[in-house]
C-alpha distance (Angstrom), angle and dihedral (degrees) to the residues before:
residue distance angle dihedral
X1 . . .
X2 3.95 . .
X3 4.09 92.1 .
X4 4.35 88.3 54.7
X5 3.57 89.4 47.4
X6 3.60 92.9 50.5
X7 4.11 91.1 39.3
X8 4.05 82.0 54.2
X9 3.66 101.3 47.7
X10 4.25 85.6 48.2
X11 3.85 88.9 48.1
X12 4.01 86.6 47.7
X13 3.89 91.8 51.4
X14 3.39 97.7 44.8
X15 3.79 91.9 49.6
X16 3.81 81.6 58.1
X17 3.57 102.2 47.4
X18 4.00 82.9 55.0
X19 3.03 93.4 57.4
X20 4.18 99.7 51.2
X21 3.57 82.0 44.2
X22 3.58 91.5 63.8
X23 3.40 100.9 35.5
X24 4.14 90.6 56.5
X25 3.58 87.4 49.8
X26 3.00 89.1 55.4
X27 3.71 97.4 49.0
X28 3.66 89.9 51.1
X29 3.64 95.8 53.8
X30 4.12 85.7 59.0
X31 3.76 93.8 45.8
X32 3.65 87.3 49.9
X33 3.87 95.4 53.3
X34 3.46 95.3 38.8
X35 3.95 88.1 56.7
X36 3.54 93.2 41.9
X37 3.80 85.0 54.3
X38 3.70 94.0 50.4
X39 4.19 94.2 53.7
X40 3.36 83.5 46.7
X41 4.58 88.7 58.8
X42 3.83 82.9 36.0
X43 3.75 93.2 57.1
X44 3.81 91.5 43.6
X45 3.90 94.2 44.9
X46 3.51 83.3 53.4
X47 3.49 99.6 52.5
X48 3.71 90.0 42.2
X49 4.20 90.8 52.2
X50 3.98 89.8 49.8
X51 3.82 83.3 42.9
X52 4.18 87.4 59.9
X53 3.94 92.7 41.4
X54 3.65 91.4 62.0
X55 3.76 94.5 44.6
X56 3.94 86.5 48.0
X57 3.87 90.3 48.0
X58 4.30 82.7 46.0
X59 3.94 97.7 48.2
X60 4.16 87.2 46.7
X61 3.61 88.6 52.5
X62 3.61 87.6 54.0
X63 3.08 113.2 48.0
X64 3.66 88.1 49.6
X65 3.58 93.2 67.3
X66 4.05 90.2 43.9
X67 4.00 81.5 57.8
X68 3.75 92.1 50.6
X69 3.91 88.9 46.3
X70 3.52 94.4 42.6
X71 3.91 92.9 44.5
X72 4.09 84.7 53.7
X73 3.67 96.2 47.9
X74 3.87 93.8 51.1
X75 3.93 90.5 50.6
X76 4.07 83.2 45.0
X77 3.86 86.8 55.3
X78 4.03 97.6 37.6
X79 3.83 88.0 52.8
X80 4.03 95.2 47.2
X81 4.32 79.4 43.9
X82 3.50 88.7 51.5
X83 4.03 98.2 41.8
X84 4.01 87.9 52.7
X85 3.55 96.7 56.0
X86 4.28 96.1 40.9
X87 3.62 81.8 53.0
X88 4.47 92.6 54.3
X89 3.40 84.2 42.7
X90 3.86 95.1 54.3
X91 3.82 93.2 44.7
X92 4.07 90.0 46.9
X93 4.02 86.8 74.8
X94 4.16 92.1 52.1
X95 3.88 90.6 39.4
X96 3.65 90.3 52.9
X97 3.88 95.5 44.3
X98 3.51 92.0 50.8
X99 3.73 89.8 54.4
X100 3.63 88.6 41.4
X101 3.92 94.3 62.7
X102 3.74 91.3 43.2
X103 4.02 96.0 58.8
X104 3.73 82.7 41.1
X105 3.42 88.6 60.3
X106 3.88 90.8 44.5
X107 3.81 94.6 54.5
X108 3.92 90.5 48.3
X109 3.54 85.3 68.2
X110 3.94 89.9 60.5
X111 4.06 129.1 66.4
X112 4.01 123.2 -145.1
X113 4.02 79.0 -102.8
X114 4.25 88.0 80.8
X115 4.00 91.5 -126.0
X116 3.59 125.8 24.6
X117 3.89 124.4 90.8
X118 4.29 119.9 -84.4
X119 3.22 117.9 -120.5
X120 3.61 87.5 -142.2
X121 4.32 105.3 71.9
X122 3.53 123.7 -169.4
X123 3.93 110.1 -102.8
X124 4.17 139.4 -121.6
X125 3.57 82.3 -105.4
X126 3.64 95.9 56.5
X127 3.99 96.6 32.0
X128 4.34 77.6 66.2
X129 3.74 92.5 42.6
X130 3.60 84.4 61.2
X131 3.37 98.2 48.7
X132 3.54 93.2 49.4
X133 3.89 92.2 56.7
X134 3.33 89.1 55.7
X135 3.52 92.8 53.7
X136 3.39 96.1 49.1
X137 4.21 94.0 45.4
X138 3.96 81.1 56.0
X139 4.22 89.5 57.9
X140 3.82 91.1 39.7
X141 3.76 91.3 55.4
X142 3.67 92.2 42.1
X143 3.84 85.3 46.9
X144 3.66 85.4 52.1
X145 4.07 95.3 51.3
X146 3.99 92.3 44.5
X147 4.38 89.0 46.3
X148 3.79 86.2 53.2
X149 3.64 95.5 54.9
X150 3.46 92.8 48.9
X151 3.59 94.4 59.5
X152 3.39 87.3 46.4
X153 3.42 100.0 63.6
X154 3.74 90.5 34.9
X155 3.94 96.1 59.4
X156 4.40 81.8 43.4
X157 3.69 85.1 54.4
X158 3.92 88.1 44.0
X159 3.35 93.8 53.6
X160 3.74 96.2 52.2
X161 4.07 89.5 52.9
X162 3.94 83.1 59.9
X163 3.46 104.8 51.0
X164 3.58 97.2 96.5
X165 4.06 89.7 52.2
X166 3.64 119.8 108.0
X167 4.08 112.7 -99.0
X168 3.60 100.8 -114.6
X169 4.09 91.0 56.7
X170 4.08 89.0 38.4
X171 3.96 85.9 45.1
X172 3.73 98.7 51.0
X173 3.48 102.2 43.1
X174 3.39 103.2 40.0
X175 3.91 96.4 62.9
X176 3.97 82.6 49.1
X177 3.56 83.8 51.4
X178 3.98 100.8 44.7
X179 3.96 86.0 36.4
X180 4.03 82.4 68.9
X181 3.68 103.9 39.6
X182 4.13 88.5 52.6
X183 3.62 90.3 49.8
X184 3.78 84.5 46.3
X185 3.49 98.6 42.4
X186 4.25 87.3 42.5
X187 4.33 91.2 58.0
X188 3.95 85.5 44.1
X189 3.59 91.3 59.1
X190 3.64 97.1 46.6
X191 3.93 85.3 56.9
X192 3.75 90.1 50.7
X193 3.51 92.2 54.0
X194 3.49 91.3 41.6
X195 3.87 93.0 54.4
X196 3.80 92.6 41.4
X197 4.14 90.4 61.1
X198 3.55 93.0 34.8
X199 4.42 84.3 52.8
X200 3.62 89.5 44.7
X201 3.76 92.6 58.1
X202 3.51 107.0 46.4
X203 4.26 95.2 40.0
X204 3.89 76.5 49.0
X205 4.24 97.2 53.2
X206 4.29 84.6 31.5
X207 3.45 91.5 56.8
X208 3.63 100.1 40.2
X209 3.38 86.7 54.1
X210 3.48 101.5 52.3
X211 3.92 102.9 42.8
X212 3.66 77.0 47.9
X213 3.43 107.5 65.6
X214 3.73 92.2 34.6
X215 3.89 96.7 66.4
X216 3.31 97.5 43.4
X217 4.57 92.4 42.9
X218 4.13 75.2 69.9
X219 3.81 91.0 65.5
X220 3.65 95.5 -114.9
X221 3.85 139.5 133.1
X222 3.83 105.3 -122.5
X223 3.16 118.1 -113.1
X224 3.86 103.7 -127.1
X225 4.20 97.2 140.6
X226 4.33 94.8 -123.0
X227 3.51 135.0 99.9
X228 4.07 132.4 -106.8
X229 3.80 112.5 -65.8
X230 3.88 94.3 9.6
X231 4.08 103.5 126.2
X232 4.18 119.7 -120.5
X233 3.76 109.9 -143.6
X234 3.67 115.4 -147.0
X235 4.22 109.5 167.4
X236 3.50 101.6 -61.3
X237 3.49 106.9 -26.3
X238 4.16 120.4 75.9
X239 3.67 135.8 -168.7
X240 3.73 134.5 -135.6
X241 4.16 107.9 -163.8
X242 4.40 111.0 -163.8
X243 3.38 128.8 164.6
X244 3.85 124.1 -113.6
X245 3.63 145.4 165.6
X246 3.84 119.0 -80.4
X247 3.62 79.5 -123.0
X248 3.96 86.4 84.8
X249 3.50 100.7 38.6
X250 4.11 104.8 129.5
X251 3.61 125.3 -163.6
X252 4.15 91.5 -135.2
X253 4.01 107.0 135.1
X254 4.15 79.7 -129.9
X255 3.44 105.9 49.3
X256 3.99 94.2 58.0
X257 3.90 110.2 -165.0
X258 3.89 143.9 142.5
X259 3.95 121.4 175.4
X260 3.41 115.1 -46.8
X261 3.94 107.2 19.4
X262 3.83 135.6 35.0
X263 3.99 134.6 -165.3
X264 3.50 137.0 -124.4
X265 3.94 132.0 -165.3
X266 3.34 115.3 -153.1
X267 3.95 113.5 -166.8
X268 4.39 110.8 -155.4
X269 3.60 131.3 172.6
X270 4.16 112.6 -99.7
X271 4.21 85.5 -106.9
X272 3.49 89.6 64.3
C-alpha cells in the first residue's frame, strides 16, 4: 500500500511539473513575440528618426538659399532706394535754378528805393527762360508722380517675392524697408509742395502779364473799378496803374504801357 501511495504522489507531481512546463513555455513564446514586436518599432523609429535628419539637413539647405535670395533682393531694393533719391537730389540743383532765375527776374522789377520801377527790366530772353522753367518744374513733378508709382509697384512686387520667407526676416526688414520709402515718400512731398507754390507764382506773374498787356494793346483804360495809385491785389503780385507821357512808354515785356497809362509789378512776400 505504501509503494502505490508513493507511485501516486510521483504521478501527481509530475502531472504538475507538466503543467509549469507548459505554462513557461508558454510565457516565453509571449515574451518572445512581444520582443520581436518591439525590434520591429525600434527598426521603424529608426528609420523614421533618419527619415527627420535628412529632412532637417533638406530644410537647412533651404533656407540657406532663401537667405542668399533674400539677401540679393534687399540689396536689389536698397540700390533702386538709393538710385531714386540720387536722382531727387540731382534734379534739386535744376529745380532750384529755375526758381532762382524767376525771383531774379522778380527783384529786377524792384530798385534799392523798395517801390519805384528799375531801370534795369528783365528781358524777352529771360521772360522765355522763365517760361521754360516752368515747363520743365511741370515734367520734374510729373517725373516725380510716375517715379513714385514705380516704387510702388516695385516694393508690391517685393513683397510678393517674400511671402514664402519666415516672419521674423519678413518682419524686420520690412519696417527697415517701409522706414525708407516714408522718408522717401516724406522729401518727395516737400518737393511737390514746393513745385506747386513755386507753379502757382509764376502762372500767376505769366498770366498777369499777358492779360495785361492785351487790354491795354487795344488802347483802353482797364476797367479794374479803383482810382490812380490805389494798389490791385492779385495772389502775391500787385499793380500800381499812373498815367504818363508817351514819352516814357518802354517796349520791356514788364513794364506794359501804350500812350496814356503804364504798369507796374510789384513782387511782396505772402506776409505782406
Amino acid at each position: 500500500m505504501a509503494v502505490r501511495l508513493e507511485t501516486k504522489e510521483l504521478i501527481q507531481e509530475a502531472d504538475e511539473l507538466t503543467k509549469r512546463n507548459a505554462q513557461l513555455r508558454c510565457q516565453i513564446l509571449e515574451k518572445q513575440k512581444k520582443i520581436s514586436s518591439l525590434e520591429i518599432e525600434s527598426a521603424t523609429l529608426s528609420q523614421t528618426l533618419e527619415l527627420l535628419h535628412k529632412e532637417f539637413d533638406t530644410l537647412q539647405e533651404k533656407v540657406k538659399e532663401e537667405r542668399i535670395y533674400y539677401e540679393k533682393v534687399a540689396k536689389e531694393m536698397n540700390s533702386n532706394l538709393q538710385g531714386q533719391q540720387d536722382w531727387i537730389n540731382s534734379h534739386k540743383l535744376e529745380k532750384t535754378s529755375s526758381a532762382i532765375s524767376v525771383k531774379d527776374i522778380g527783384e529786377k522789377l524792384l530798385d534799392h528805393s523798395g517801390g519805384s520801377l528799375s531801370s534795369e527790366l528783365p528781358s524777352a530772353e529771360e521772360m522765355t527762360r522763365a517760361k521754360q522753367g516752368l515747363e520743365l518744374i511741370q515734367v520734374d513733378s510729373a517725373s516725380a508722380k510716375l517715379d513714385e508709382l514705380k516704387l510702388k509697384q516695385r516694393i508690391a512686387q517685393f513683397q510678393l517675392k517674400t511671402e514664402g520667407f519666415p516672419c521674423e526676416i519678413k518682419t524686420a526688414e520690412t519696417k527697415i524697408l517701409e522706414e525708407e520709402h516714408q522718408a522717401l515718400l516724406t522729401d518727395k512731398g516737400g518737393e511737390l509742395e514746393y513745385l506747386q507754390s513755386l507753379q502757382e507764382r509764376i502762372g500767376l506773374f505769366l498770366s498777369s502779364d499777358l492779360d495785361l498787356s492785351s487790354r491795354l494793346s487795344s488802347g483802353a483804360k482797364p476797367d479794374v473799378g479803383l482810382e490812380e495809385d490805389e494798389w490791385v491785389w492779385a495772389g502775391l503780385a500787385k499793380a500800381q496803374i499812373w498815367p504818363v507821357p508817351p514819352s516814357s512808354v518802354t517796349s520791356s515785356p514788364i513794364a506794359i504801357c501804350n500812350g496814356s497809362f503804364k504798369i507796374r509789378i510789384l513782387i511782396v512776400s505772402s506776409n505782406d
